[in-house]
C-alpha positions as YAML, in Angstrom:
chain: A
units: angstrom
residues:
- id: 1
  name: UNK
  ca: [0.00, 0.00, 0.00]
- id: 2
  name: UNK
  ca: [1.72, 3.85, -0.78]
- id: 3
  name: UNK
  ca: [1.66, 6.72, 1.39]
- id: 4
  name: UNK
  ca: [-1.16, 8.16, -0.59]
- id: 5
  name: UNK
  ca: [-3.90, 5.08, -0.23]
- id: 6
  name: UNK
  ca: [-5.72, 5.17, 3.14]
- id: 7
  name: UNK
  ca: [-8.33, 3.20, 4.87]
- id: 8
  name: UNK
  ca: [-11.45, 5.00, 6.92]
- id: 9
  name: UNK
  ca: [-10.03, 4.09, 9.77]
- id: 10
  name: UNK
  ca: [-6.81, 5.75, 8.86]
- id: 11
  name: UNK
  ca: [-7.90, 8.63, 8.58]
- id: 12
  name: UNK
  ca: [-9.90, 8.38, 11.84]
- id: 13
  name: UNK
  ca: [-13.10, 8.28, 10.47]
- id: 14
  name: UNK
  ca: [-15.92, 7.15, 12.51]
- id: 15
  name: UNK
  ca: [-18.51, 4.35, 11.80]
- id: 16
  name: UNK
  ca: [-21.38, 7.38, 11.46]
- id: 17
  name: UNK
  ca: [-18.64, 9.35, 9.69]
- id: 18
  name: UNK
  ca: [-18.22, 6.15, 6.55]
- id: 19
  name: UNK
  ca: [-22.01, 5.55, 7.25]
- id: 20
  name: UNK
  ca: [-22.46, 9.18, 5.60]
- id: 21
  name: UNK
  ca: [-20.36, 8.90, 3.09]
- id: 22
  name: UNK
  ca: [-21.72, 5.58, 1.98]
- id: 23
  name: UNK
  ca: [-25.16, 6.98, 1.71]
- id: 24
  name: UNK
  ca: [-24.18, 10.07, -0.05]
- id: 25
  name: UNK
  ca: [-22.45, 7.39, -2.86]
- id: 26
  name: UNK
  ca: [-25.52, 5.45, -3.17]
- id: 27
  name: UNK
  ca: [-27.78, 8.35, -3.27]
- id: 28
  name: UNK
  ca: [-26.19, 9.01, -6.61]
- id: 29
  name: UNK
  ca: [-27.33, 5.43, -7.94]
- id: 30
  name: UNK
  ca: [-30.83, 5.76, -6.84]
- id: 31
  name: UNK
  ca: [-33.15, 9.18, -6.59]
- id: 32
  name: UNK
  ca: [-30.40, 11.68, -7.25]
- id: 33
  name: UNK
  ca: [-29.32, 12.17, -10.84]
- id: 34
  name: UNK
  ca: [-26.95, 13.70, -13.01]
- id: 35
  name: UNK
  ca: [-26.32, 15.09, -16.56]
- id: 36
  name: UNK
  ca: [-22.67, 13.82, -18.08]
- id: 37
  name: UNK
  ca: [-20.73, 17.49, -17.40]
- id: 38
  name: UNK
  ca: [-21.86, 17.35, -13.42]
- id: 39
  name: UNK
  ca: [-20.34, 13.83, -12.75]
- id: 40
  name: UNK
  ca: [-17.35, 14.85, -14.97]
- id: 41
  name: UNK
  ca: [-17.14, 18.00, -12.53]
- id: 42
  name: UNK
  ca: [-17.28, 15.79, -9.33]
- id: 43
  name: UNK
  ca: [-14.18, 14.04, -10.90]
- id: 44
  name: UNK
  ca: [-15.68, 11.38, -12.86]
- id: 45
  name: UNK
  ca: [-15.75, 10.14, -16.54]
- id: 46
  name: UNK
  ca: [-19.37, 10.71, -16.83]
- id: 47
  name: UNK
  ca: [-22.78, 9.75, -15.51]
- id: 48
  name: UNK
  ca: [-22.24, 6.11, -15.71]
- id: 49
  name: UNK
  ca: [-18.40, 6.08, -14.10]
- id: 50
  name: UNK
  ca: [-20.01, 7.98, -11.64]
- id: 51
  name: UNK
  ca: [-22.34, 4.92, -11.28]
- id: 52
  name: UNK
  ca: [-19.97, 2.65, -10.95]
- id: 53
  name: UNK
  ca: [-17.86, 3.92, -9.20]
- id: 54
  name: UNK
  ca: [-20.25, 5.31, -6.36]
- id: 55
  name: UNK
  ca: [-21.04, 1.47, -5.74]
- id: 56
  name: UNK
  ca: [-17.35, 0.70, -6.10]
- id: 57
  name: UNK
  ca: [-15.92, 3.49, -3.49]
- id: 58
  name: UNK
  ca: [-19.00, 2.69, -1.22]
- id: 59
  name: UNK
  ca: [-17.91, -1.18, -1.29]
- id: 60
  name: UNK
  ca: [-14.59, -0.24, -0.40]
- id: 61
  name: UNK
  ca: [-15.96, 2.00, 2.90]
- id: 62
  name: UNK
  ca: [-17.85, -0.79, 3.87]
- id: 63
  name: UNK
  ca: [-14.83, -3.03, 3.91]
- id: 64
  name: UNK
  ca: [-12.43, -0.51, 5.52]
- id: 65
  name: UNK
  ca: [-10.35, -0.96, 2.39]
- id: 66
  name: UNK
  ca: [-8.01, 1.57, 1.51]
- id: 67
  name: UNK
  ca: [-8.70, 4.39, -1.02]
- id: 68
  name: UNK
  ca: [-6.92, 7.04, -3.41]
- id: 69
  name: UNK
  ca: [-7.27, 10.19, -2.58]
- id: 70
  name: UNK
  ca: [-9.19, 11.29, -5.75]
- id: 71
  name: UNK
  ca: [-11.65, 8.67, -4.84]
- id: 72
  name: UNK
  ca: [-11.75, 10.28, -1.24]
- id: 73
  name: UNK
  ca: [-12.51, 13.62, -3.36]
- id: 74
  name: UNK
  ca: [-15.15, 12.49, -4.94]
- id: 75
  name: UNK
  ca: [-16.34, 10.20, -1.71]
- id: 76
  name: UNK
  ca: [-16.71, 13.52, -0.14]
- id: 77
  name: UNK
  ca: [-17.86, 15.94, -2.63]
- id: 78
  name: UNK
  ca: [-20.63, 13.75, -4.64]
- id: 79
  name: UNK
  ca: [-21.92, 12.95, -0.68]
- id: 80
  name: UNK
  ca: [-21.68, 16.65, -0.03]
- id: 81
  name: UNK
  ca: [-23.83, 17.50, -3.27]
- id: 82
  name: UNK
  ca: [-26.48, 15.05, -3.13]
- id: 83
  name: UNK
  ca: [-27.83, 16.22, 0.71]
- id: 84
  name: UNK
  ca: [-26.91, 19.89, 0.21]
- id: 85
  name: UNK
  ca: [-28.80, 20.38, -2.90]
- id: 86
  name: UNK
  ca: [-31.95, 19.69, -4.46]
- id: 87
  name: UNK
  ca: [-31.34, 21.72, -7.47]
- id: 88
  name: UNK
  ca: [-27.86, 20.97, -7.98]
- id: 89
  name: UNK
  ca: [-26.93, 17.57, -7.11]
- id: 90
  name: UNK
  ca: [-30.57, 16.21, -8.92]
- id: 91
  name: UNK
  ca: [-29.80, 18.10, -11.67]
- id: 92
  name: UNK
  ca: [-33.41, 19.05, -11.81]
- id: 93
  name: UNK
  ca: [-34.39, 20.35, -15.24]
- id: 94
  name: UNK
  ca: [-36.34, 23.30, -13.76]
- id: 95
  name: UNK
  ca: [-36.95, 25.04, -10.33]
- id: 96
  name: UNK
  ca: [-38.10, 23.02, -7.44]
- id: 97
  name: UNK
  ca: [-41.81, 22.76, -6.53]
- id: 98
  name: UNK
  ca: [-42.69, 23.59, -3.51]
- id: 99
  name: UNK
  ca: [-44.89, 20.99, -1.24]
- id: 100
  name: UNK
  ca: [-47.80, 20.92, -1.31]
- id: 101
  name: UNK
  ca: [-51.15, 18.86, -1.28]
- id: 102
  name: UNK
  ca: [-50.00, 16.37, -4.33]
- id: 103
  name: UNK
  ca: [-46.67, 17.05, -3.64]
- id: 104
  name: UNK
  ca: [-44.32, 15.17, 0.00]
- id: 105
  name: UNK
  ca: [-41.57, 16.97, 0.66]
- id: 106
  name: UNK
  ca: [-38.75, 15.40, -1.26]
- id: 107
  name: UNK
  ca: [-36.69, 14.96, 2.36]
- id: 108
  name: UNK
  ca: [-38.18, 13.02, 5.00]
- id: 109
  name: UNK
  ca: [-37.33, 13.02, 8.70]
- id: 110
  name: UNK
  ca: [-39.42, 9.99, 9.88]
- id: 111
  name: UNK
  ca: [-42.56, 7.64, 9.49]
- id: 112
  name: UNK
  ca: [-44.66, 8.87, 6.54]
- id: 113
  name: UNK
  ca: [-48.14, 10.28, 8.84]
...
């Protein structure tokens, strides 16, 4: 292993900490989407690298297996973007609606009432 590849627990990450990160990954392989320049601009080849490689780099958290630190990059920004943003990291291809009678909020912070 070089200097540069490091497992979570390397860098002192905690369980909740990888946990995050791992959700943020598969976020991007399930309700958040992307056009081709926006997963180039998190650092991969395009929409389907960043597929693939969401379920790769989550595999390897949930192993503890060591990572590059491009795929830490990306790890941390494509988590970052898919819970910071509606607009952005769902590349939405208009404004968001607001909620309303037809419409649950698109975030959900327990039990559906």
């Amino acid at each position: 292993m070089t200097a540069d590849v490091q497992a979570a627990e390397q860098l002192t990450l905690t369980d909740e900490e990888s946990r995050l990160l791992q959700l943020g990954l598969i976020e991007w392989c399930g309700p958040a989407r992307s056009t081709e320049e926006f997963a180039v601009a998190m650092g991969f080849d395009g929409r389907e690298d960043l597929h693939h490689g969401s379920l790769r780099i989550r595999a390897a958290l949930i192993a503890h297996e060591a990572l590059e630190p491009m795929d830490w990059a990306r790890a941390l920004l494509a988590t970052e973007l898919a819970f910071a943003s509606d607009v952005s990291a769902r590349a939405t291809s208009g404004p968001p609606r607001p909620a309303g009678p037809t419409r649950r909020p698109s975030v959900s912070y327990g039990p559906p009432s």
